[in-house]
PDB file of N, H, CA, C and O in Angstrom:
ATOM      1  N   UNK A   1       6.096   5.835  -9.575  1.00  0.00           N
ATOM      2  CA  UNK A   1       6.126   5.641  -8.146  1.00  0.00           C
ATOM      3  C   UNK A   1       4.704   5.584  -7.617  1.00  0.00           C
ATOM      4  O   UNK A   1       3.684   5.986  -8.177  1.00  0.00           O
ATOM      5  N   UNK A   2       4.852   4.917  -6.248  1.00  0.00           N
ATOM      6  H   UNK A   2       5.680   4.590  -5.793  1.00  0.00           H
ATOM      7  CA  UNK A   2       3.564   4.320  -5.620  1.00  0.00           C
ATOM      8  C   UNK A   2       3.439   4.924  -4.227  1.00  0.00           C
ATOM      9  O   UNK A   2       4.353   4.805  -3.411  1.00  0.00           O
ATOM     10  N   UNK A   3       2.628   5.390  -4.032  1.00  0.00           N
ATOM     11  H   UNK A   3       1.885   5.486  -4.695  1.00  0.00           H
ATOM     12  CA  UNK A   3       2.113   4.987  -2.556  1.00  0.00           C
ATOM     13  C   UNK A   3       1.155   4.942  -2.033  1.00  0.00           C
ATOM     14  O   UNK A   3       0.206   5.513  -2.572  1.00  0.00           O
ATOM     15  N   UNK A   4       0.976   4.352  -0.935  1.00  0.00           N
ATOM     16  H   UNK A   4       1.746   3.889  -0.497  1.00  0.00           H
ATOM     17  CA  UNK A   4      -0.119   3.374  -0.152  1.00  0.00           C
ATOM     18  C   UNK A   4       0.037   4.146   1.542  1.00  0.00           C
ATOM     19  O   UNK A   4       1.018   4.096   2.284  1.00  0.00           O
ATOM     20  N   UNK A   5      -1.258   4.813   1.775  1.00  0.00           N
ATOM     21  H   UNK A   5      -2.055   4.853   1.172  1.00  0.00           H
ATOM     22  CA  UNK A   5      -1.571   5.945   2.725  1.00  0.00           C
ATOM     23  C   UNK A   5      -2.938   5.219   3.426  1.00  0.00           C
ATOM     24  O   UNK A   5      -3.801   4.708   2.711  1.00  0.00           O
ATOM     25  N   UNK A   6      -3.022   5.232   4.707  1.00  0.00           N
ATOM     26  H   UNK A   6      -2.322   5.647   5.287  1.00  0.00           H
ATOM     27  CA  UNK A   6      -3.952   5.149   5.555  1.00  0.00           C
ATOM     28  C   UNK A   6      -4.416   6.608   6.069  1.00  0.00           C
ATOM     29  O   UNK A   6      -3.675   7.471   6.541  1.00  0.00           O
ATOM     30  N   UNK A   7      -5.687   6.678   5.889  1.00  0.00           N
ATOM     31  H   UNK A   7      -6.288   5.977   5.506  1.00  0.00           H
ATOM     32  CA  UNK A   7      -6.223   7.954   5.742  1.00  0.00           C
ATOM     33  C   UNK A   7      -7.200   7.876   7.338  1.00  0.00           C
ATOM     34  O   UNK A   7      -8.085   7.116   7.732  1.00  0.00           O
ATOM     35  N   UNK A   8      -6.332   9.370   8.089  1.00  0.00           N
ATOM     36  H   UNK A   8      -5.613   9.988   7.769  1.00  0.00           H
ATOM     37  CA  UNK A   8      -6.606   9.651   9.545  1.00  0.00           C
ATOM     38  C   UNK A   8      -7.748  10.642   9.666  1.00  0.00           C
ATOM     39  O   UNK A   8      -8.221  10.873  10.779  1.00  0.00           O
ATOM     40  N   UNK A   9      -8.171  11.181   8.685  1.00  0.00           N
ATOM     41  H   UNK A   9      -7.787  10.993   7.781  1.00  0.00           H
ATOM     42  CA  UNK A   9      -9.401  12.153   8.474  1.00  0.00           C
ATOM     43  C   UNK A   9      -9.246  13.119   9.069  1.00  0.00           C
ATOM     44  O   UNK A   9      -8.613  13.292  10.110  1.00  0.00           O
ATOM     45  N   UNK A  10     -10.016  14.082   8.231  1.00  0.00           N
ATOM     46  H   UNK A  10     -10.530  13.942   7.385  1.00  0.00           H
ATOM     47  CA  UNK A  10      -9.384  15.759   8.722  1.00  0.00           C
ATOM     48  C   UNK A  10      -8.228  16.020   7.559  1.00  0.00           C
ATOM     49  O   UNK A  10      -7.161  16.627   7.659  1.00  0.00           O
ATOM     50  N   UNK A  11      -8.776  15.398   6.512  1.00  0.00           N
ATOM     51  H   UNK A  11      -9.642  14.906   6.431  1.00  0.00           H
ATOM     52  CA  UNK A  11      -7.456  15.937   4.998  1.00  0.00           C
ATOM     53  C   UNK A  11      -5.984  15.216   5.910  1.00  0.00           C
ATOM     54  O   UNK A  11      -4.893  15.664   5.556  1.00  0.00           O
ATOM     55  N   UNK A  12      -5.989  14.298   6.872  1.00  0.00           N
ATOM     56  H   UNK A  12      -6.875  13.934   7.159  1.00  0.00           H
ATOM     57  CA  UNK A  12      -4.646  14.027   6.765  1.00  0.00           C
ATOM     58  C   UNK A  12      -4.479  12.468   6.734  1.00  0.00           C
ATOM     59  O   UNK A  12      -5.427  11.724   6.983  1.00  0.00           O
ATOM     60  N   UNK A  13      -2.939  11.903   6.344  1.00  0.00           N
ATOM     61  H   UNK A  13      -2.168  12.508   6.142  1.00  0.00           H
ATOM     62  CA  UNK A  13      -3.328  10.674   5.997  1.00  0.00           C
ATOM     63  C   UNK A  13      -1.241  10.320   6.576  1.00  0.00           C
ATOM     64  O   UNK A  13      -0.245  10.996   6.836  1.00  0.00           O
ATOM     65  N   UNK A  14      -1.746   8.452   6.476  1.00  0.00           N
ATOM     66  H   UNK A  14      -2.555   7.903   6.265  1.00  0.00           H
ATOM     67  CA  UNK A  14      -0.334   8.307   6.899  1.00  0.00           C
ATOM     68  C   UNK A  14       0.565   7.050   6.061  1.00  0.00           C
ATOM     69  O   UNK A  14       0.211   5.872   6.094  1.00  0.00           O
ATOM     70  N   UNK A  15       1.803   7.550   5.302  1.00  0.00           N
ATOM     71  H   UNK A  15       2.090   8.507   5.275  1.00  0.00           H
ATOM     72  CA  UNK A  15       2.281   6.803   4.981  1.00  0.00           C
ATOM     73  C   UNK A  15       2.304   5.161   5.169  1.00  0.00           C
ATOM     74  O   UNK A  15       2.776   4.721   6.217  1.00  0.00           O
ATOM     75  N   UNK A  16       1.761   4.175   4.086  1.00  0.00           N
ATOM     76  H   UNK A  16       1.379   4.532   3.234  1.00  0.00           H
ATOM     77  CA  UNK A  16       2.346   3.017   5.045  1.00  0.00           C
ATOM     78  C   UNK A  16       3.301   2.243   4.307  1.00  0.00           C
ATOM     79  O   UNK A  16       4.141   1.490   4.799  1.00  0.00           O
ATOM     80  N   UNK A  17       3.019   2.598   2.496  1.00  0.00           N
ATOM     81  H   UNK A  17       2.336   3.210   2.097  1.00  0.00           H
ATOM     82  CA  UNK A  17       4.502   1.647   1.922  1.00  0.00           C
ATOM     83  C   UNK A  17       4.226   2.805   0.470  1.00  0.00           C
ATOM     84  O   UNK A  17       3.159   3.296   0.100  1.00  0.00           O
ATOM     85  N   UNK A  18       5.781   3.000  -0.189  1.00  0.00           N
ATOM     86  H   UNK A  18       6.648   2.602   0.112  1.00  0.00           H
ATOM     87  CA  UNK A  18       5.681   3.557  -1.416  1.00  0.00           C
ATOM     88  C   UNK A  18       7.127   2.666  -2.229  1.00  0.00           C
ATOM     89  O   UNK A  18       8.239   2.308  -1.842  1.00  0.00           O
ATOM     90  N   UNK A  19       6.482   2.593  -3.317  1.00  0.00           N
ATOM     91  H   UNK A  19       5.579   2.884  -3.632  1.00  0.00           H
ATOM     92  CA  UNK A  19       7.810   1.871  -4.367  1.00  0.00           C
ATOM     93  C   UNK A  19       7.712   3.184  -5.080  1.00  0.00           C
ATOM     94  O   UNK A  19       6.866   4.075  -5.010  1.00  0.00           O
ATOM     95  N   UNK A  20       9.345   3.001  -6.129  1.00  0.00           N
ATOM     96  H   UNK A  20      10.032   2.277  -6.186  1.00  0.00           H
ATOM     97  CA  UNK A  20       9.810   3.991  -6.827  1.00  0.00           C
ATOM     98  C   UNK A  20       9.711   2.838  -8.791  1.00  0.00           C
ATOM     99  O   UNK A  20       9.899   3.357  -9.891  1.00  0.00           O
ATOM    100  N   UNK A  21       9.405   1.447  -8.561  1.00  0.00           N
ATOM    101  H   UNK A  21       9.253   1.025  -7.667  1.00  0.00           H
ATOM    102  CA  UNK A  21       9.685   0.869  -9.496  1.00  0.00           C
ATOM    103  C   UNK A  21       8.824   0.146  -9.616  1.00  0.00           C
ATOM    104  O   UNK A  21       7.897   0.061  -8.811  1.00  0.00           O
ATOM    105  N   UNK A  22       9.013  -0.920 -11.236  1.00  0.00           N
ATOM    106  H   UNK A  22       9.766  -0.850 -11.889  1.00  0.00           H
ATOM    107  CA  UNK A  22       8.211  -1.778 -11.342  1.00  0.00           C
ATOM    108  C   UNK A  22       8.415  -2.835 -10.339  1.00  0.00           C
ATOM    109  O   UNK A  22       7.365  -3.478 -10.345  1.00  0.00           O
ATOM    110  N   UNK A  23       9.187  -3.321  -9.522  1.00  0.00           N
ATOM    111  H   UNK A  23      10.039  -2.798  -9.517  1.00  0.00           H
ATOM    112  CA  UNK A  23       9.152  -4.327  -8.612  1.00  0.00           C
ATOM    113  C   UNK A  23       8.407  -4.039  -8.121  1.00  0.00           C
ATOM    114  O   UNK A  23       7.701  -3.037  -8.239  1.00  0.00           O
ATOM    115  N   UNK A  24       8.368  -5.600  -6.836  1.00  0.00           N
ATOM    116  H   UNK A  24       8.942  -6.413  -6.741  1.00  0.00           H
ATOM    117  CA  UNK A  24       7.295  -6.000  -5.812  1.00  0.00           C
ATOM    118  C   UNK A  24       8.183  -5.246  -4.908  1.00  0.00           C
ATOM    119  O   UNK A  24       9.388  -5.047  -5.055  1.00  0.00           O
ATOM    120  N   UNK A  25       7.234  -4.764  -3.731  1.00  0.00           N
ATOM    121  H   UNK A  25       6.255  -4.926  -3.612  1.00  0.00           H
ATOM    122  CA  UNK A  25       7.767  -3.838  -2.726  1.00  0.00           C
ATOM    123  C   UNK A  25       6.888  -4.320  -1.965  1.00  0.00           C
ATOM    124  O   UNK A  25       5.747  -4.596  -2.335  1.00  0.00           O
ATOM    125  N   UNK A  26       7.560  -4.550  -0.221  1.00  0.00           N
ATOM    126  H   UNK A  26       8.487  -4.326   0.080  1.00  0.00           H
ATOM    127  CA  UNK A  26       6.659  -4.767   0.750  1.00  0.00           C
ATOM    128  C   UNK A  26       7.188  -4.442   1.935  1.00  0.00           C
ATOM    129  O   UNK A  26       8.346  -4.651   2.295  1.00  0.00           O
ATOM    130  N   UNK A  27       6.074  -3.776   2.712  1.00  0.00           N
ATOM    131  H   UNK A  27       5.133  -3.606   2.420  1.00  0.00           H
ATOM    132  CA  UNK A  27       6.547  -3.253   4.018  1.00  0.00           C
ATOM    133  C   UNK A  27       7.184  -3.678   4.548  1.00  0.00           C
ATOM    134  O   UNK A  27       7.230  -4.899   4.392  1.00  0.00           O
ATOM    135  N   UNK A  28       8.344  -2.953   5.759  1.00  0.00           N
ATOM    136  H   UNK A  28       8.307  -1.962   5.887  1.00  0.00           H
ATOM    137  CA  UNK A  28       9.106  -3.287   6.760  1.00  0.00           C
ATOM    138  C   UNK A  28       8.419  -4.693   7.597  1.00  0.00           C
ATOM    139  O   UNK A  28       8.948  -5.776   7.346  1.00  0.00           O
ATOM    140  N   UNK A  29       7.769  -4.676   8.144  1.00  0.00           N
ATOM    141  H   UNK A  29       7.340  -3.796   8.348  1.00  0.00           H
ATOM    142  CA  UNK A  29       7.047  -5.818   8.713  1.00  0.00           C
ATOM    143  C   UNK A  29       6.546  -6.945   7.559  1.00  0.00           C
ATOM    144  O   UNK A  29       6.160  -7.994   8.075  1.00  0.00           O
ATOM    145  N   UNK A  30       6.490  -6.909   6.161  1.00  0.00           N
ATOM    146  H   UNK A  30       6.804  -6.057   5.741  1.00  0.00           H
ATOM    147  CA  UNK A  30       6.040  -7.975   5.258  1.00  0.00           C
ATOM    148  C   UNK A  30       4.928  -8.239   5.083  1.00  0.00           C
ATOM    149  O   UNK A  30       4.681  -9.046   4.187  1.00  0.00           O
ATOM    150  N   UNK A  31       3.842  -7.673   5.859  1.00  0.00           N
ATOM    151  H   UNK A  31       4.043  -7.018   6.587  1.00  0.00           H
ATOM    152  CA  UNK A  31       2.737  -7.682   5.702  1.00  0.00           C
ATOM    153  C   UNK A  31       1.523  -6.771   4.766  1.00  0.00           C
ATOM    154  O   UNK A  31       0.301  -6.908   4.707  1.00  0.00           O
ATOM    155  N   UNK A  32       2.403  -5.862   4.127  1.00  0.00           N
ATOM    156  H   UNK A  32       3.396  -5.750   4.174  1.00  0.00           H
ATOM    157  CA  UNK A  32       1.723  -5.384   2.925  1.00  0.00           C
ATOM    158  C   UNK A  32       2.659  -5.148   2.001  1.00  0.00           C
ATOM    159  O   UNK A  32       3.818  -4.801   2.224  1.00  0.00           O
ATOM    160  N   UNK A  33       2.030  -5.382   0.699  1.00  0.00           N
ATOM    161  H   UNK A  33       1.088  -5.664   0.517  1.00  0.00           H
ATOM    162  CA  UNK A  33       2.884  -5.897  -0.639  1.00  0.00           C
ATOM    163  C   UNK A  33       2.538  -4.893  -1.447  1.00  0.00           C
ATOM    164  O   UNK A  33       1.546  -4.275  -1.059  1.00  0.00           O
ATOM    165  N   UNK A  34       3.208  -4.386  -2.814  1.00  0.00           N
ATOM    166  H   UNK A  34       4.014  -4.888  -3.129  1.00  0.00           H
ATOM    167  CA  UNK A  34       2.672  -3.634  -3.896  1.00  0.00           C
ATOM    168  C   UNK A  34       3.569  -4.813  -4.866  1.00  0.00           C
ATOM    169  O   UNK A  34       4.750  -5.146  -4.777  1.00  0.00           O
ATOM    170  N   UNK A  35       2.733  -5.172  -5.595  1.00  0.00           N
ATOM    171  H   UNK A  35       1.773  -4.902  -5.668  1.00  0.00           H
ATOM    172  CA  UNK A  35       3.349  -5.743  -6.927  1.00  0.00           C
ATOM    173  C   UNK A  35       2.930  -5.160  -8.551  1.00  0.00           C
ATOM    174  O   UNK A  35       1.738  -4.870  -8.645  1.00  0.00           O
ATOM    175  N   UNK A  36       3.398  -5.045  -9.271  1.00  0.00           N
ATOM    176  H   UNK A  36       4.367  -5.280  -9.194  1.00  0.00           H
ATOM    177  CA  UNK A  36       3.289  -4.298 -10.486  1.00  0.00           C
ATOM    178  C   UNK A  36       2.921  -6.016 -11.255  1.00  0.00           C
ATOM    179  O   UNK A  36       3.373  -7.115 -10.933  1.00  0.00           O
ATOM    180  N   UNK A  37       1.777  -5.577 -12.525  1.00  0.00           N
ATOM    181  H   UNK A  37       1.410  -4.685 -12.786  1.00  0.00           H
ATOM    182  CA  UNK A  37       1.713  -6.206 -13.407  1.00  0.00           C
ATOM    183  C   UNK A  37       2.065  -5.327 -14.888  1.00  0.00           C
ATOM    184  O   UNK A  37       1.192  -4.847 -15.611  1.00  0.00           O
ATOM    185  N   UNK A  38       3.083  -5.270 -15.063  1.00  0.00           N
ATOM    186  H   UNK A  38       3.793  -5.660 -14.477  1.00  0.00           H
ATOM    187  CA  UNK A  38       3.662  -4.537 -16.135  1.00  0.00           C
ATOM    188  C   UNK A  38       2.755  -4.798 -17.859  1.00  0.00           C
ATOM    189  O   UNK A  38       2.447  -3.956 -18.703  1.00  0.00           O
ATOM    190  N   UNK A  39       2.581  -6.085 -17.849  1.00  0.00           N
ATOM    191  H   UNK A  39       2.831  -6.768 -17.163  1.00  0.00           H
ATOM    192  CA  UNK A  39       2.220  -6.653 -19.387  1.00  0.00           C
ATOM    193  C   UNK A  39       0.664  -5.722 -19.426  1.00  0.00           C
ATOM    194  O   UNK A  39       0.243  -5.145 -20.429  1.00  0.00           O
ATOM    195  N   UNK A  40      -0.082  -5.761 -17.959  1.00  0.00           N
ATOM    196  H   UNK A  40       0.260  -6.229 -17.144  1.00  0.00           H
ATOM    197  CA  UNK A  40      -1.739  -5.407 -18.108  1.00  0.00           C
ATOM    198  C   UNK A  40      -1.376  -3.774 -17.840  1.00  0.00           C
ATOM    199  O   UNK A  40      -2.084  -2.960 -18.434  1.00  0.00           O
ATOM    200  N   UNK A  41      -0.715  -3.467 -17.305  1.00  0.00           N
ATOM    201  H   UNK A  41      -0.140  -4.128 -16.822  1.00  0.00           H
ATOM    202  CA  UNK A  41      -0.115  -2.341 -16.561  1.00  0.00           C
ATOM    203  C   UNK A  41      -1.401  -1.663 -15.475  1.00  0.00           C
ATOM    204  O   UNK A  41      -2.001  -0.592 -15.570  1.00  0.00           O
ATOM    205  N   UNK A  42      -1.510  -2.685 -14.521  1.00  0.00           N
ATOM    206  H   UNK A  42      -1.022  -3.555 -14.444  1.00  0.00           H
ATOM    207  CA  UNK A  42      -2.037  -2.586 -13.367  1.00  0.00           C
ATOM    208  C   UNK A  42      -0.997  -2.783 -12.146  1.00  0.00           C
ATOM    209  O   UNK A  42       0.231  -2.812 -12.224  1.00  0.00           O
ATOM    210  N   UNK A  43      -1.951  -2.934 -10.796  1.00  0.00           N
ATOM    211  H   UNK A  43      -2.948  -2.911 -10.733  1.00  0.00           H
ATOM    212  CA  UNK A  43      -0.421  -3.102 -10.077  1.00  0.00           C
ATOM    213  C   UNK A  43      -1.655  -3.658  -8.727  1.00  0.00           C
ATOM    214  O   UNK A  43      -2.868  -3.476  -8.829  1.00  0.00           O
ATOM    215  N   UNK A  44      -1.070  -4.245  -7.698  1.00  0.00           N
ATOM    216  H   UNK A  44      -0.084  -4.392  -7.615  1.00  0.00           H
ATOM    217  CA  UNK A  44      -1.963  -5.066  -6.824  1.00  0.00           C
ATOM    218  C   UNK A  44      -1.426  -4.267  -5.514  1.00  0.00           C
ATOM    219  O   UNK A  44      -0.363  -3.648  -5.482  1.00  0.00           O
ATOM    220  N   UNK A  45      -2.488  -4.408  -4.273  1.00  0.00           N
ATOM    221  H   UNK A  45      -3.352  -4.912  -4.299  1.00  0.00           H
ATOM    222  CA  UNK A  45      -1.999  -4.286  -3.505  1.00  0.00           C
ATOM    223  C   UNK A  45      -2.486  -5.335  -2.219  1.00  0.00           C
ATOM    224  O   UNK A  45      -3.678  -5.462  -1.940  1.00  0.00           O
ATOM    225  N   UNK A  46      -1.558  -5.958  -1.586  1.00  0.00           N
ATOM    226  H   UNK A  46      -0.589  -5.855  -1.812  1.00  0.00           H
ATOM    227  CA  UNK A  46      -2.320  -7.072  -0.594  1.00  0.00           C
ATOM    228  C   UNK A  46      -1.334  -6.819   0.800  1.00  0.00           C
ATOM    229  O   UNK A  46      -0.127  -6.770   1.034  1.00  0.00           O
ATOM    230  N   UNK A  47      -2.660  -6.683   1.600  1.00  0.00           N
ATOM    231  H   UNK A  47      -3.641  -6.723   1.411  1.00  0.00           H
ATOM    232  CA  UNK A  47      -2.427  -6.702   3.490  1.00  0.00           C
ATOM    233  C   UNK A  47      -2.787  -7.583   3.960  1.00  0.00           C
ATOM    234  O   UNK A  47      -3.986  -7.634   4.237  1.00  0.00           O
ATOM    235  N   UNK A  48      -1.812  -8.829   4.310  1.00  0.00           N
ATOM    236  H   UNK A  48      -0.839  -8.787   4.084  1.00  0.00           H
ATOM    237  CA  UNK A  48      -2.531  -9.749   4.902  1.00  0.00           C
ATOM    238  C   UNK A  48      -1.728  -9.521   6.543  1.00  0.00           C
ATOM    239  O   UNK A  48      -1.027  -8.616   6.995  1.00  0.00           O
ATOM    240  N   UNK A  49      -2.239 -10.838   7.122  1.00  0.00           N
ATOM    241  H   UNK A  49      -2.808 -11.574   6.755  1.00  0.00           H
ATOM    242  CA  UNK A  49      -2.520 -11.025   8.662  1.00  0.00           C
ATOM    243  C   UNK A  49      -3.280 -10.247   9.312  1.00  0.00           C
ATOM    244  O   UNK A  49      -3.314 -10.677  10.464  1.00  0.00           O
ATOM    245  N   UNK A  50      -3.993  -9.217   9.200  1.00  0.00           N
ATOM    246  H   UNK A  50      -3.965  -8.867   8.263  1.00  0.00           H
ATOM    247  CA  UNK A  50      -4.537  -7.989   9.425  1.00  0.00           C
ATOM    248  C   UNK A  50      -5.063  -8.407  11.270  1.00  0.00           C
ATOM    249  O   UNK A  50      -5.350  -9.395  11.944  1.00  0.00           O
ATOM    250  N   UNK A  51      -4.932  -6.897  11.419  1.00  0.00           N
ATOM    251  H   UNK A  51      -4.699  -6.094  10.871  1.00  0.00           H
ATOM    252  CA  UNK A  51      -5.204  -6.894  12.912  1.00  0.00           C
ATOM    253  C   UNK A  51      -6.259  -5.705  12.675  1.00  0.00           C
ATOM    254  O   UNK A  51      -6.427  -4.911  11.750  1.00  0.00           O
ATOM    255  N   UNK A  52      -7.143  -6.004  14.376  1.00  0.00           N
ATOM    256  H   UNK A  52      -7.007  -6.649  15.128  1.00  0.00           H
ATOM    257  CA  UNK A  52      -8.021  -4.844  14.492  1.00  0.00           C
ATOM    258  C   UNK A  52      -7.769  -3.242  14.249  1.00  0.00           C
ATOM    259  O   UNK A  52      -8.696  -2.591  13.768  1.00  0.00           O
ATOM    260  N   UNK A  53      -6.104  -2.372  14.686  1.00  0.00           N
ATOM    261  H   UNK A  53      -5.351  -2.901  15.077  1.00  0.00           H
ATOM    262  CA  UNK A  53      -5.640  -1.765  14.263  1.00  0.00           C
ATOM    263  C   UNK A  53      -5.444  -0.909  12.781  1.00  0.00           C
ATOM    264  O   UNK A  53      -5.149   0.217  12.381  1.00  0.00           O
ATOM    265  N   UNK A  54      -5.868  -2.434  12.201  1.00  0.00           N
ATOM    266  H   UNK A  54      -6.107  -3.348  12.527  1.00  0.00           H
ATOM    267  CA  UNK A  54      -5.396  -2.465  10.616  1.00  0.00           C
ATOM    268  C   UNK A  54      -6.864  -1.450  10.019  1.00  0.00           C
ATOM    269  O   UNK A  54      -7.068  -0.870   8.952  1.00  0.00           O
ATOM    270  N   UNK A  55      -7.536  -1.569  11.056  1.00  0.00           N
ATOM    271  H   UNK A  55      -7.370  -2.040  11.923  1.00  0.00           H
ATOM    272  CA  UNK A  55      -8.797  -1.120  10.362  1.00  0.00           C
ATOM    273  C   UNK A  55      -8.588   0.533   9.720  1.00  0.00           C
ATOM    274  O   UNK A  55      -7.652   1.306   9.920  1.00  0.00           O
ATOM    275  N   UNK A  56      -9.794   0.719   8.917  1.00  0.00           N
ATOM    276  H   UNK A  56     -10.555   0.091   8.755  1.00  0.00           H
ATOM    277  CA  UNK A  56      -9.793   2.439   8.333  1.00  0.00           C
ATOM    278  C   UNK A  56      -9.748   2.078   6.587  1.00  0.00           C
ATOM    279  O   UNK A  56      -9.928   1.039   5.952  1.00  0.00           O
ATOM    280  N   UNK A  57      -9.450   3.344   6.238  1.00  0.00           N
ATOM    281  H   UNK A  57      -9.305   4.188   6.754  1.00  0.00           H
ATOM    282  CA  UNK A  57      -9.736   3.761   4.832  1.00  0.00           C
ATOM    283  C   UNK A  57      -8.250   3.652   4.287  1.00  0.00           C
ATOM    284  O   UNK A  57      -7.397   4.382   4.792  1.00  0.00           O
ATOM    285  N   UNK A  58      -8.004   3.015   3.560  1.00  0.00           N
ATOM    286  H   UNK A  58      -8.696   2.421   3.150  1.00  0.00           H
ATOM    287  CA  UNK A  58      -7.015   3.387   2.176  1.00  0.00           C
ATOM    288  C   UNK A  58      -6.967   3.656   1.159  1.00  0.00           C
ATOM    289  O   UNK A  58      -7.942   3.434   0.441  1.00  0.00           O
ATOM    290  N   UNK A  59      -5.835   4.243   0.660  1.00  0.00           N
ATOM    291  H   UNK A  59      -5.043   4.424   1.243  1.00  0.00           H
ATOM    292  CA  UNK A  59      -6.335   5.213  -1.006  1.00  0.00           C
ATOM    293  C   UNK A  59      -4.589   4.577  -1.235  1.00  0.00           C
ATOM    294  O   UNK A  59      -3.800   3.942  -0.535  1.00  0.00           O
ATOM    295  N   UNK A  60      -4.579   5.157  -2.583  1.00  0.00           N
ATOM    296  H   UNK A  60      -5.220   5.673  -3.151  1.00  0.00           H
ATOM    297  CA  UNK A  60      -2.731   5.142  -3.084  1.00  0.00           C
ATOM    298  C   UNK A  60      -2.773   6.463  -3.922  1.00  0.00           C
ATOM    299  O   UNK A  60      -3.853   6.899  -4.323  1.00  0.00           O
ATOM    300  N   UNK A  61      -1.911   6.925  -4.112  1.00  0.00           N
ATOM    301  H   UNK A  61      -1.034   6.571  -3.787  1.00  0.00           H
ATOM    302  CA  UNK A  61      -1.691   7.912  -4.885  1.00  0.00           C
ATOM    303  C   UNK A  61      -0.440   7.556  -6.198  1.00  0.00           C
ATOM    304  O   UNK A  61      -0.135   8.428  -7.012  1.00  0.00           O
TER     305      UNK A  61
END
């Protein structure tokens, strides 16, 4: 399992997408993706349309 956290500082941070599998998983809105490359066993993560909002730090755990 995956997840993908926007980090609010001050040790706290905020959910924005988590998969449980090798599938592609993408946010409620479609605008951020997690896809697994199983064969390299890496895994991608892409935010597009991005807005000013969008800005800050991300991590995954």
């Amino acid at each position: 399992q995956k997840y993908w956290y926007l980090s609010l500082g001050n040790g706290e941070r905020k959910e924005v997408l988590r998969t449980y599998s090798y599938e592609e998983s993408r946010s409620q809105d479609g605008r951020i993706q997690i896809k697994d490359n199983k064969a390299s066993k890496t895994f991608s993560v892409t935010m597009s349309d991005l807005k000013a909002e969008d800005s800050g730090t991300y991590f995954c755990t």
